[in-house]
C-alpha positions as CSV (number, residue, x, y, z in Angstrom):
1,X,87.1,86.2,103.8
2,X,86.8,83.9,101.1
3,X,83.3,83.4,99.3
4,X,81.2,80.4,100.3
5,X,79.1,79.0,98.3
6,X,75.5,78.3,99.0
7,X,74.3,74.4,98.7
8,X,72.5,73.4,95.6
9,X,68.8,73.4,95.7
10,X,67.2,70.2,94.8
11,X,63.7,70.1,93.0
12,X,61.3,67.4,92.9
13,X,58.2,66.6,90.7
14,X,55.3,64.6,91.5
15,X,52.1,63.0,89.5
16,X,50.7,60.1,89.2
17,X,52.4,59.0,92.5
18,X,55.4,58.9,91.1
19,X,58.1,61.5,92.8
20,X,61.2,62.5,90.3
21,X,63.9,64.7,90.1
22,X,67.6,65.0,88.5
23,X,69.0,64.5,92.1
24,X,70.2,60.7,92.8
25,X,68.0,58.3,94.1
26,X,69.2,58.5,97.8
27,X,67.5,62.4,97.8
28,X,64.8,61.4,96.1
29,X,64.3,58.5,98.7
30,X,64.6,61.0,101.4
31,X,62.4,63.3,99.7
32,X,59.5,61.4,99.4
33,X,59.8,60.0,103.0
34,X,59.6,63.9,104.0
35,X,56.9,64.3,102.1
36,X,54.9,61.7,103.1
37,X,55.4,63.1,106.7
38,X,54.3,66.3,105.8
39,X,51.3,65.2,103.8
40,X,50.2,63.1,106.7
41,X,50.4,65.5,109.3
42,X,49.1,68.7,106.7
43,X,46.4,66.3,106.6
44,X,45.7,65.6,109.9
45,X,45.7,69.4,111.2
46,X,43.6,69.9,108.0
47,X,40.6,67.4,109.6
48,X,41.1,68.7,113.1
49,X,40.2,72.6,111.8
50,X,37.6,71.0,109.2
51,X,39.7,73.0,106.4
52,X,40.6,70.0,104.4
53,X,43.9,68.3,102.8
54,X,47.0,71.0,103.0
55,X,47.9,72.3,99.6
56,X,51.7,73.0,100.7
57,X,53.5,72.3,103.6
58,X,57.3,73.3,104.9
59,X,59.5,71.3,107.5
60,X,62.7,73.7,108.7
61,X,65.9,72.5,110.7
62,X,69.2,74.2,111.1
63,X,70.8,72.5,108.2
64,X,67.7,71.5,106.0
65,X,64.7,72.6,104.7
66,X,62.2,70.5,102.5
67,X,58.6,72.1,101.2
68,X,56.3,70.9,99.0
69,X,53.1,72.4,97.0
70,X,50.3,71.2,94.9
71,X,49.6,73.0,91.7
72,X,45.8,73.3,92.3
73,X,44.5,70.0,90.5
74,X,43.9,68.2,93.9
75,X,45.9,67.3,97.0
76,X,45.6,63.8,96.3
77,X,48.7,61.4,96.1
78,X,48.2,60.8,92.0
79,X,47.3,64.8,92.0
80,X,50.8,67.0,90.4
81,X,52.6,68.7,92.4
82,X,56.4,69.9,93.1
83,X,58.7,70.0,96.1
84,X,62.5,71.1,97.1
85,X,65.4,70.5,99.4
86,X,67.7,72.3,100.6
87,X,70.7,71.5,103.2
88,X,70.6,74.9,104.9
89,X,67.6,76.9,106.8
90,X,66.5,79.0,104.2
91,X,63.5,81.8,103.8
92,X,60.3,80.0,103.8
93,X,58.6,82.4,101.4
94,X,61.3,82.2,99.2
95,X,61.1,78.2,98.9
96,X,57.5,78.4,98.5
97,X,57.9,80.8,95.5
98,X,60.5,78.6,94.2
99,X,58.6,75.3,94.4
100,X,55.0,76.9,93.1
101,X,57.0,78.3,90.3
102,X,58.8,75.2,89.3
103,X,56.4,73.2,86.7
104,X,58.5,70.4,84.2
């Protein structure tokens, strides 16, 4: 059985609300739309349970996963920050050690 390989996992940076990454500007398009999404809804559970602004959050399909996480400055939109995507469902744990881990 020949060996596959796996599909490239993207990073993405973020401060100052500006999102960036060496990926072309249709993925970092798609990213930021994802992670708006996220925000919004990590957000919006975070004022329903009175816990405040989600520090990370992780949206899984079949053939994509995308996370996200603060670095502990803030949760703001100007605040730093890193996120990843990946076309394939990966390990959830795994991407959130990779994306906490991955400071420019």
């Amino acid at each position: 059985m020949p060996a596959t390989s796996s599909p490239p996992l993207t990073f993405f940076s973020f401060k100052e609300g500006v999102i960036e990454s060496s990926g072309d500007q249709e993925l970092v398009d798609a990213f930021a739309a994802d992670f708006q999404g996220l925000r919004h809804f990590g957000t919006k559970i975070g004022e329903a349970l009175q816990l405040g602004d989600a520090w990370a959050g992780t949206v899984q399909e079949d053939d994509l996963t995308v996370a996200y996480a603060y670095f502990g400055a803030g949760t703001g939109p100007n605040d730093p920050g890193a996120g990843a995507m990946i076309a394939k469902k990966i390990r959830l744990y795994e991407l959130l050690t990779e994306v906490t881990s991955h400071q420019p």
